[in-house]
Residue frames as qw, qx, qy, qz and C-alpha x, y, z in Angstrom:
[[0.193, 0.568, -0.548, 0.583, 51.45, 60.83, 118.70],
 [0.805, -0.364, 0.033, -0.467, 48.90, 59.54, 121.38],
 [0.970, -0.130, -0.061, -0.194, 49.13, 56.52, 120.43],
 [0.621, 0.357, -0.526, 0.459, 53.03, 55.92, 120.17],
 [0.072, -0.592, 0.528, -0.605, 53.29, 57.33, 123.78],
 [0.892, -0.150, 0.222, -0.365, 50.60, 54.44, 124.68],
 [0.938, 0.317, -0.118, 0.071, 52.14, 51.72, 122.86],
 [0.326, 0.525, -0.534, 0.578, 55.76, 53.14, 124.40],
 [0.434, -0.417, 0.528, -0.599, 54.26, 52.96, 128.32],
 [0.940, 0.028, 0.047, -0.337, 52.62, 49.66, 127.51],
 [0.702, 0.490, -0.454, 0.247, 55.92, 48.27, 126.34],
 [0.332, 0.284, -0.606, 0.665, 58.08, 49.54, 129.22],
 [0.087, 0.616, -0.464, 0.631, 55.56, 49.03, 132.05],
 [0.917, -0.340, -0.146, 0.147, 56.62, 46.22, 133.99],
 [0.593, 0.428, -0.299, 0.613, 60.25, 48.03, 133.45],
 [0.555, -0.757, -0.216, 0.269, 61.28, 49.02, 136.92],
 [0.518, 0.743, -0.068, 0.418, 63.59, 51.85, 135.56],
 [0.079, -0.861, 0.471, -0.176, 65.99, 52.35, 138.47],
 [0.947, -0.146, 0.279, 0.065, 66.69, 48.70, 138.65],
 [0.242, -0.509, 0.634, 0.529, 70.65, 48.12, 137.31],
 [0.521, 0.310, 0.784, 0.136, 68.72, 46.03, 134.25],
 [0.400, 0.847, 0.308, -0.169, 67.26, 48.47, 132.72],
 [0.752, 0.263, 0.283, 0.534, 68.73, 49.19, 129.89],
 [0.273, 0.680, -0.003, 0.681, 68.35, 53.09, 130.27],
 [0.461, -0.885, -0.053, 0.034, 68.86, 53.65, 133.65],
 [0.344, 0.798, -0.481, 0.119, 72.60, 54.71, 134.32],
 [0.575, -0.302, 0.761, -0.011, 73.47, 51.46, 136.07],
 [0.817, 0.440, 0.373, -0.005, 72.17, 49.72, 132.93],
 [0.427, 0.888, -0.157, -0.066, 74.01, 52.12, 130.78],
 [0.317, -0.686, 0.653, -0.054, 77.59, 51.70, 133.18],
 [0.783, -0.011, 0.581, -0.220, 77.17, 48.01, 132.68],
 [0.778, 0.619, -0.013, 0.103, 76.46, 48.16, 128.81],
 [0.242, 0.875, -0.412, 0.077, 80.22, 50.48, 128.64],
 [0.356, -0.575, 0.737, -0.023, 82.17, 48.24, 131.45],
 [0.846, 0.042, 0.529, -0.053, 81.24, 45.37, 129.37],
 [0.737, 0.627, 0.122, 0.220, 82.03, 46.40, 125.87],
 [0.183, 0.857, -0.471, 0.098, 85.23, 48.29, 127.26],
 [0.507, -0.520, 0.688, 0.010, 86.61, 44.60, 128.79],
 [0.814, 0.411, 0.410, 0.001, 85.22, 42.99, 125.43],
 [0.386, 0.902, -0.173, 0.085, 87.68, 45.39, 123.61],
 [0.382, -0.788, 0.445, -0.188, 90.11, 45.03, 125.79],
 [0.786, -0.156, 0.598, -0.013, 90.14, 41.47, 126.15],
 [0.750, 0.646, 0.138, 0.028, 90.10, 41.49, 122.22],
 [0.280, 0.851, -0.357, 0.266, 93.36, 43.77, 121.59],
 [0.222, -0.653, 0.724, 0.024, 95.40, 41.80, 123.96],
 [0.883, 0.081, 0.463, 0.010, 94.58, 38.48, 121.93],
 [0.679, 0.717, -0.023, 0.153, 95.51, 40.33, 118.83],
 [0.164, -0.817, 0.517, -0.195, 98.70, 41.48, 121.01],
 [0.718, -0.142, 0.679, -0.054, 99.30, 37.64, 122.05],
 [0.794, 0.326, 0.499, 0.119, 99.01, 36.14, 118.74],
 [0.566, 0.805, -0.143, 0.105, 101.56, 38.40, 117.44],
 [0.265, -0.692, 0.671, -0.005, 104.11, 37.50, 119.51],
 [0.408, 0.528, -0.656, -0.352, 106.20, 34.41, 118.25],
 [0.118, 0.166, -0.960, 0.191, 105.36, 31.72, 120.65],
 [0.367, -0.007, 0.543, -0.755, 101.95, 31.83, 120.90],
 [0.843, 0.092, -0.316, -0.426, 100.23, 29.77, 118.18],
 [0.436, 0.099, -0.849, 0.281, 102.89, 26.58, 120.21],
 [0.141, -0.117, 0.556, -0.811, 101.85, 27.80, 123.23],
 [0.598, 0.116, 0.491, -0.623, 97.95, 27.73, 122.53],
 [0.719, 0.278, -0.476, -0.424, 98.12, 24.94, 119.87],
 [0.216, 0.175, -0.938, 0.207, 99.50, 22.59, 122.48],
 [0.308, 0.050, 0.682, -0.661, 96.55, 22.70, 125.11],
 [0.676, 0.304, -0.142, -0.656, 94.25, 21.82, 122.29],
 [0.460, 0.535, -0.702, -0.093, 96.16, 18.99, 121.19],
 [0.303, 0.218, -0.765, 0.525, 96.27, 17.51, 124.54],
 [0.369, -0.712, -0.527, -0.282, 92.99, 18.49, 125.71],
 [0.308, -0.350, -0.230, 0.854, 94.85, 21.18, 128.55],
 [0.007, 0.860, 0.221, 0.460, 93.09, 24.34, 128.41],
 [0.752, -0.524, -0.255, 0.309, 95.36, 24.97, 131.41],
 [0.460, -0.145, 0.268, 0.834, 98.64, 26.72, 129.28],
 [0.241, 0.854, 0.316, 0.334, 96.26, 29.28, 128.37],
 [0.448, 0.143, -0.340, 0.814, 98.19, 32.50, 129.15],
 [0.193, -0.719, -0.419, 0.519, 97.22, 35.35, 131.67],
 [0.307, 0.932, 0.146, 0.123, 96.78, 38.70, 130.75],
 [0.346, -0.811, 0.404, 0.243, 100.11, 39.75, 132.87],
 [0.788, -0.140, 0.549, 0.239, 101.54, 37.04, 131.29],
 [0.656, 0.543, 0.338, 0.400, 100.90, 38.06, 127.88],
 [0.030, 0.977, -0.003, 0.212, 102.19, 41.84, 128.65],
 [0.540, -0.755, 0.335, 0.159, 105.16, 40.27, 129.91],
 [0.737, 0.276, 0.546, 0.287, 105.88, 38.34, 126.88],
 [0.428, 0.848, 0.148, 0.275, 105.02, 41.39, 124.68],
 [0.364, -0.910, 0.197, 0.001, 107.43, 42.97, 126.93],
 [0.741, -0.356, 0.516, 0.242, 110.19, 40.69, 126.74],
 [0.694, 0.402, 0.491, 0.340, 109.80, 40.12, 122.88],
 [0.118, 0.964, -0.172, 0.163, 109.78, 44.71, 122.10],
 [0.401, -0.844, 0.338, 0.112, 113.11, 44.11, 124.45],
 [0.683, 0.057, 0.588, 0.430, 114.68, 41.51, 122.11],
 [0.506, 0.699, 0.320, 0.391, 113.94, 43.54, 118.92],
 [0.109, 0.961, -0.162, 0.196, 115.25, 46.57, 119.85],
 [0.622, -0.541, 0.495, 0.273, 118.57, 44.65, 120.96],
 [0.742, 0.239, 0.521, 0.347, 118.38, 43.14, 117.43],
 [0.093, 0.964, 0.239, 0.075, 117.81, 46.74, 116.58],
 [0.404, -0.885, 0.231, -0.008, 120.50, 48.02, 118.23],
 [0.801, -0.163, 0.535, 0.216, 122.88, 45.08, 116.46],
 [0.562, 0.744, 0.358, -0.055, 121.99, 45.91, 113.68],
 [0.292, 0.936, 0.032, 0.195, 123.29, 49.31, 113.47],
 [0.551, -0.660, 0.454, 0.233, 126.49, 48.27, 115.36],
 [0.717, 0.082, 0.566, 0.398, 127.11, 45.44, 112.82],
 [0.440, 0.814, 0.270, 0.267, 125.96, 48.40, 109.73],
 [0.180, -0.927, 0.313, 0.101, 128.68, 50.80, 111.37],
 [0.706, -0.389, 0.575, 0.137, 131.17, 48.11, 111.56],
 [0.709, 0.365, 0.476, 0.372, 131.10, 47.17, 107.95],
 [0.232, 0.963, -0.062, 0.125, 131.01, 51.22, 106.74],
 [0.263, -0.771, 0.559, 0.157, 134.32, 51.83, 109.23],
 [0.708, -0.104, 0.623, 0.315, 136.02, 48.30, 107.26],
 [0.484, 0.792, 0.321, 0.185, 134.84, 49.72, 104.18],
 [0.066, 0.980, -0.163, 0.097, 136.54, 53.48, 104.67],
 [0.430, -0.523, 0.645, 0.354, 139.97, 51.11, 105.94],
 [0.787, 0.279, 0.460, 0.303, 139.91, 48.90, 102.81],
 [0.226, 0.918, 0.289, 0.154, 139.77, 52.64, 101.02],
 [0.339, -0.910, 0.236, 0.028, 142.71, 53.93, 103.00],
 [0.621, -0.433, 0.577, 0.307, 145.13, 51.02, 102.77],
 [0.659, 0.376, 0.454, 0.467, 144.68, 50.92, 98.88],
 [0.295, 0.932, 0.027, 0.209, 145.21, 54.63, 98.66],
 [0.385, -0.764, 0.508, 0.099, 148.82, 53.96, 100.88],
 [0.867, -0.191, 0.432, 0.159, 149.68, 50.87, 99.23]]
């Protein structure tokens, strides 16, 4: 047990342990989290981007061309995703206009052959 505590101080000391580096000090720690929560982040809106419908054109041109310019912003993509939810739920919303519409033609077709 000695020795591990020797071989553990020997390791860590040059380690200035309130220094933001250090890996266990809580600036070190803050650091690790704010990085792996903008690495997430940054992840889930690509996977958000690349499910919307224009975005393999979008970032397949700048490649093509050698632009790296038409890359989108983040706003940018949350406005997109925005725009694109507001189109489906119109199509949505067609839908069940156009699925009414046929039911009510349906219940007349039904009517006028039970008068005719």
């Amino acid at each position: 047990m000695k020795h591990q505590q020797e071989l553990v101080q020997v390791f860590f000391q040059d380690m200035v342990w309130d220094s933001p580096r250090c890996p266990f000090s809580s600036a070190g720690r803050y650091r690790q989290w704010e990085k792996s929560r903008r690495e997430r982040f940054n992840h889930l809106l690509l996977e958000l981007a690349s499910s919307l419908p224009d975005f393999a054109d979008d970032h397949a041109a700048p490649r093509e061309r050698g632009n790296t310019a038409l890359k989108w912003s983040k706003a940018e993509v949350l406005e997109r995703a925005r725009r694109y939810i507001r189109a489906l739920e119109e199509l949505k919303v067609a839908g069940e206009v156009a699925r009414r519409v046929r039911a009510v033609r349906k219940q007349n077709k039904s009517v006028n052959i039970l008068y005719s």
